[in-house]
C-alpha positions as CSV (number, residue, x, y, z in Angstrom):
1,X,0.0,0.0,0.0
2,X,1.1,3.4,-1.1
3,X,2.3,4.8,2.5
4,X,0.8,8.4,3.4
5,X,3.9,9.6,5.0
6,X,5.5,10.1,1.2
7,X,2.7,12.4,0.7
8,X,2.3,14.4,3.7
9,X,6.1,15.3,3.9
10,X,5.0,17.7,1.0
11,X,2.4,19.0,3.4
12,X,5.6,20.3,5.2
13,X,7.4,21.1,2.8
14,X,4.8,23.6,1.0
15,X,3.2,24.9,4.0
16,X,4.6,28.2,3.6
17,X,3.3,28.4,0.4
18,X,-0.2,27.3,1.4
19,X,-0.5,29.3,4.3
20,X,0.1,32.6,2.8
21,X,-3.9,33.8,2.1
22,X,-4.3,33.1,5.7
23,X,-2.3,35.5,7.4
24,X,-4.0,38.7,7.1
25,X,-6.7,39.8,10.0
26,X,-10.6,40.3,9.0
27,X,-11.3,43.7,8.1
28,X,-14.2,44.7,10.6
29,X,-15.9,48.5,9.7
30,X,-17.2,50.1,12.7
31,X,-18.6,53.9,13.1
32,X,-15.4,54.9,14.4
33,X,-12.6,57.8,13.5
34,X,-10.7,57.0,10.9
35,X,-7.6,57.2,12.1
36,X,-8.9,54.5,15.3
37,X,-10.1,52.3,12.4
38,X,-6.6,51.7,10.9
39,X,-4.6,51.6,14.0
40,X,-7.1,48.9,15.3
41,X,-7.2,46.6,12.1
42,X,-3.5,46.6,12.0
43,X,-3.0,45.6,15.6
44,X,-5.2,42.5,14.4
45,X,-4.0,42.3,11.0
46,X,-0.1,42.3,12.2
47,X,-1.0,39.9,15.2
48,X,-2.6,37.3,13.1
49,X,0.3,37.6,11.0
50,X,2.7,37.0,13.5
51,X,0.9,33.8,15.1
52,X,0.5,32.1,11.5
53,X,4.2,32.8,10.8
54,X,5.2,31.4,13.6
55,X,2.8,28.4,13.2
56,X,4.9,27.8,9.5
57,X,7.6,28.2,11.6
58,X,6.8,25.1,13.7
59,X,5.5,23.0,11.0
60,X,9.1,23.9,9.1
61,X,10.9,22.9,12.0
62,X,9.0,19.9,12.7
63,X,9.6,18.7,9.4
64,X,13.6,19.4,9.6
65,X,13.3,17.5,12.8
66,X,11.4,14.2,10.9
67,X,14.2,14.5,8.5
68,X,17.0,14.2,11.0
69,X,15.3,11.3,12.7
70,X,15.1,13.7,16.3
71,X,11.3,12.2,16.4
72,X,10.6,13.6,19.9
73,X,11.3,16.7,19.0
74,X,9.5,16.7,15.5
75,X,6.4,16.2,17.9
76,X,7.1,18.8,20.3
77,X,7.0,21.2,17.3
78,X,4.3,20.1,15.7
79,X,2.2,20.3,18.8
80,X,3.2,23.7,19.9
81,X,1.9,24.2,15.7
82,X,-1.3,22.5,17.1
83,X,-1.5,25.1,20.4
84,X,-1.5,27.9,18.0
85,X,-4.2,26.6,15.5
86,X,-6.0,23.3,16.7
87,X,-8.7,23.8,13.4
88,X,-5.9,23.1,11.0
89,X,-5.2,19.5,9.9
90,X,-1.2,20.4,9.0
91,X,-0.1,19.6,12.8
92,X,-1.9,16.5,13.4
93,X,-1.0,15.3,9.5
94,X,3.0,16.2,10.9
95,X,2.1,13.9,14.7
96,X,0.6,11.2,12.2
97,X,3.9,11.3,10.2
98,X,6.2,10.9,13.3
99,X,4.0,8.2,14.8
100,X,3.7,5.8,12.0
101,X,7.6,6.0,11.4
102,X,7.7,5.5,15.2
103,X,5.1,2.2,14.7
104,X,2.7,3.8,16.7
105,X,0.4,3.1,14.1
106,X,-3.5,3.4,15.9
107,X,-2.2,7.2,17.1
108,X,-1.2,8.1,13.5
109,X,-4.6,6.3,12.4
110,X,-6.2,8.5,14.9
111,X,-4.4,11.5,13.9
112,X,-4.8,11.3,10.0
113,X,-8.5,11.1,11.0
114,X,-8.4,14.0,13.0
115,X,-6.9,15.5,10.4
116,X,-9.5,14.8,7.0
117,X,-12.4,15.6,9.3
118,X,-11.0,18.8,10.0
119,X,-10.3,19.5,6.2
120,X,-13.3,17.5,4.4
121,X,-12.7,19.2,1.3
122,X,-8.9,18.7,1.3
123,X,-8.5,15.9,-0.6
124,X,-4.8,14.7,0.4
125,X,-6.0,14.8,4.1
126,X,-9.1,12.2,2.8
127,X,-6.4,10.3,1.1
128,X,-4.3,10.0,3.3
129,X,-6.6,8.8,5.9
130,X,-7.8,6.0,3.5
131,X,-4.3,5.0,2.4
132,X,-3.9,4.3,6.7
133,X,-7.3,2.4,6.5
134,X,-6.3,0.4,3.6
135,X,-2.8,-0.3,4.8
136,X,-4.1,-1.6,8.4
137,X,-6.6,-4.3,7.8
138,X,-9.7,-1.7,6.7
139,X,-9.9,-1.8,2.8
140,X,-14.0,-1.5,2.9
141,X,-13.9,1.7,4.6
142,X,-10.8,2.9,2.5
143,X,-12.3,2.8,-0.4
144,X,-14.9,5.1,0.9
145,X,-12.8,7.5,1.9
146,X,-10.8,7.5,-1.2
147,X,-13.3,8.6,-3.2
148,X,-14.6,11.4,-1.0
149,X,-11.1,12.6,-1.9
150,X,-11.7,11.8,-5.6
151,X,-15.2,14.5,-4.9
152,X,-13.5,17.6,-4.4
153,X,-13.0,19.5,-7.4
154,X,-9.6,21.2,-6.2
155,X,-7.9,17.9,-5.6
156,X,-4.5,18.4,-7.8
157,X,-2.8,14.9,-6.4
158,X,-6.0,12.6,-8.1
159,X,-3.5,10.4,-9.1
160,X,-2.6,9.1,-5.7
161,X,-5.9,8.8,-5.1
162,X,-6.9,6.8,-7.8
163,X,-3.8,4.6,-7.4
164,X,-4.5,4.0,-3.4
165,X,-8.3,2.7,-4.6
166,X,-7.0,0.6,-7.7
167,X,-4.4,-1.0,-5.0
168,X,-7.1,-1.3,-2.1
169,X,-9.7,-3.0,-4.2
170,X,-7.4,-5.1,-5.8
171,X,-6.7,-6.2,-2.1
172,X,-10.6,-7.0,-1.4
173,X,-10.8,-8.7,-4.9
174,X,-12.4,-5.9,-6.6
175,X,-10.5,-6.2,-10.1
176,X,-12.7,-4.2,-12.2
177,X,-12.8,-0.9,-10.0
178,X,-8.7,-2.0,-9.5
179,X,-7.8,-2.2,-13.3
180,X,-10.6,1.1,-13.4
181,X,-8.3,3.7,-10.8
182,X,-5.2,2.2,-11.7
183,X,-5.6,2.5,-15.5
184,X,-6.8,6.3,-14.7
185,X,-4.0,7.4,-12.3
186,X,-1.3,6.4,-14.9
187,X,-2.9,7.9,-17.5
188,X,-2.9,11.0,-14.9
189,X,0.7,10.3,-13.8
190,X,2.8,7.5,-16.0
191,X,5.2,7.0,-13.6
192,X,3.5,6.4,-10.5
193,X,5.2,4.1,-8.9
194,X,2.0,2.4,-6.5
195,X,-0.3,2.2,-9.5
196,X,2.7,0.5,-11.8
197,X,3.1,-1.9,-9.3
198,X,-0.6,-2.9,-8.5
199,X,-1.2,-3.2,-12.7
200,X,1.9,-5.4,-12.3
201,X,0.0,-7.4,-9.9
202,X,-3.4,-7.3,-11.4
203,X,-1.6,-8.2,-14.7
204,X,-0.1,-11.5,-12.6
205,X,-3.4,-12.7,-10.9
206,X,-4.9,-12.3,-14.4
207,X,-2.0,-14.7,-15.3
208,X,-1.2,-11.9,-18.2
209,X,2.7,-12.4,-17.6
210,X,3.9,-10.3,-20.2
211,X,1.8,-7.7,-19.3
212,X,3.0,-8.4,-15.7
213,X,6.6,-7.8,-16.5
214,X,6.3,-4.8,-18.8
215,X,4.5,-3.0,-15.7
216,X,7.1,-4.2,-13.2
217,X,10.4,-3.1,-15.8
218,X,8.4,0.1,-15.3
219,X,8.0,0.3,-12.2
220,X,11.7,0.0,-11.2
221,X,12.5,3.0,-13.8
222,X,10.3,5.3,-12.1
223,X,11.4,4.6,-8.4
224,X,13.8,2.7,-6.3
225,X,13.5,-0.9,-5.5
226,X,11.8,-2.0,-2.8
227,X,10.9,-5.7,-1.0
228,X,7.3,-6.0,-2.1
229,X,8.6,-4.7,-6.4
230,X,11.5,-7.1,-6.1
231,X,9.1,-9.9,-4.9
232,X,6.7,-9.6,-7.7
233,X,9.7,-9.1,-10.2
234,X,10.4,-12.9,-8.9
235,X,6.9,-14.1,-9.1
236,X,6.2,-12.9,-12.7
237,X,9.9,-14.4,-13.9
238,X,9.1,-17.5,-12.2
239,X,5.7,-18.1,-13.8
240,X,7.2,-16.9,-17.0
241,X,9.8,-19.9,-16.9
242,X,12.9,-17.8,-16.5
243,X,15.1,-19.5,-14.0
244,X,18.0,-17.0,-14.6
245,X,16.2,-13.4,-14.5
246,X,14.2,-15.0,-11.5
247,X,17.7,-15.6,-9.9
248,X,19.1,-12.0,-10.4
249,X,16.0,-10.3,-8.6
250,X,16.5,-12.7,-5.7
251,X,20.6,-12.1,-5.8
252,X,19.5,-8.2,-5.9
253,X,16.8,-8.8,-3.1
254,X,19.1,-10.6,-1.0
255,X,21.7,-8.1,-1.3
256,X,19.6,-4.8,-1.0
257,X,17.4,-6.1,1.2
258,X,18.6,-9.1,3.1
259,X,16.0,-9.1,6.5
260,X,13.0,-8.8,3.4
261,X,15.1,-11.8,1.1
262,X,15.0,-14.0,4.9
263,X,11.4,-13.0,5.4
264,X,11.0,-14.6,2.7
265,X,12.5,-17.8,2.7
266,X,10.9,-18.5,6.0
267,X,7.8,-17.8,4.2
């Protein structure tokens, strides 16, 4: 399952750039002289500035924090973020970030939640919520949630979307809406690397080999290796009947990745 922490780094990483309409105050008109009028709204305006600056701030720093592993202090940040705005989902998406890298993974669950009811028509907040359903034993739900991020009209990321449901449904057996998202989020983005690999594995469990391999060989163009790409890479070759390119992807899993490689065996 595509993991939502490769997504919501880029919540940290633009939130400077998001967060610049909502800096300025509320301009409020009151019978008042004009010269009381100004002074007062720019009081407001140049406190609310300050306080959503320095809630950037500690989202930015939060994020450096993740980066450097310092985990307890990623939180701290991100919290202190949280203090200063608890309506905005960009803290809790940060906490839900640090705890699923920590394994905590019911108090990210919790916290991506928190986080897409807070912003319902955010759609990588929706996503991201469903891609922690789907990755933790709750496909049914994800799927549901997946496509309330697919409803909002603003949604620029529809891609992950669509490759989160076509990998989710092809986990609960649902092959026609799988081969459905998947075939529309490359189409959106060729070079996804979660929707390459799930058409790899529909193409396999269709027993379309070929097909199977030509989607895997893409797959490890458009991103690193990982256990689960190398795995299917071995699965295709074998049912394809070659011995020898089945042997260089375990030689490379074994060598790249040797706990997933013994995992494996004892499988």
């Amino acid at each position: 399952m595509r993991r939502p922490d490769r997504l919501l780094l880029l919540v940290i990483a633009t939130l400077l750039v998001a967060g610049c309409g909502h800096g300025g105050g509320s301009k409020v008109f009151r019978t008042q002289e004009a010269g009381r009028v100004a002074l007062d709204y720019h009081v407001r305006d140049d406190r609310a500035a300050r306080q959503r600056m320095r809630y950037q701030e500690l989202l930015e720093l939060a994020g450096d924090r993740f980066r450097r592993g310092a985990l307890d202090e990623a939180v701290k940040y991100a919290r202190s973020a949280q203090k200063l705005d608890p309506t905005s989902p960009d803290a809790f998406t940060v906490q839900a970030v640090v705890e699923g890298r920590r394994g905590q993974s019911a108090a990210a669950g919790a916290l991506y939640r928190k986080a897409a009811e807070l912003a319902p028509q955010r759609g990588e907040m929706l996503n991201n919520y469903g891609a922690w359903l789907c990755g933790n034993g709750h496909p049914a739900e994800a799927l549901v949630w997946f496509d309330r991020a697919l409803a909002v009209p603003e949604y620029a990321s529809r891609a992950d979307a669509l490759a989160n449901a076509g990998g989710c449904a092809l986990d609960v057996g649902q092959r026609e809406r799988a081969e459905r998202d998947l075939r529309q989020a490359l189409a959106l983005a060729p070079d996804n690397p979660y929707a390459l690999e799930s058409m790899a594995r529909n193409e396999l469990l269709h027993g379309r080999y070929f097909e199977a391999r030509a989607f895997y060989q893409r797959r490890l163009a458009a991103a690193p290796a990982t256990v689960s790409v190398l795995q299917l890479a071995i699965q295709v070759e074998e049912r394809l009947g070659d011995g020898s390119a089945a042997g260089r992807f375990q030689q490379r899993l074994r060598e790249e990745f040797p706990s997933g490689a013994a995992s494996k065996s004892q499988g």
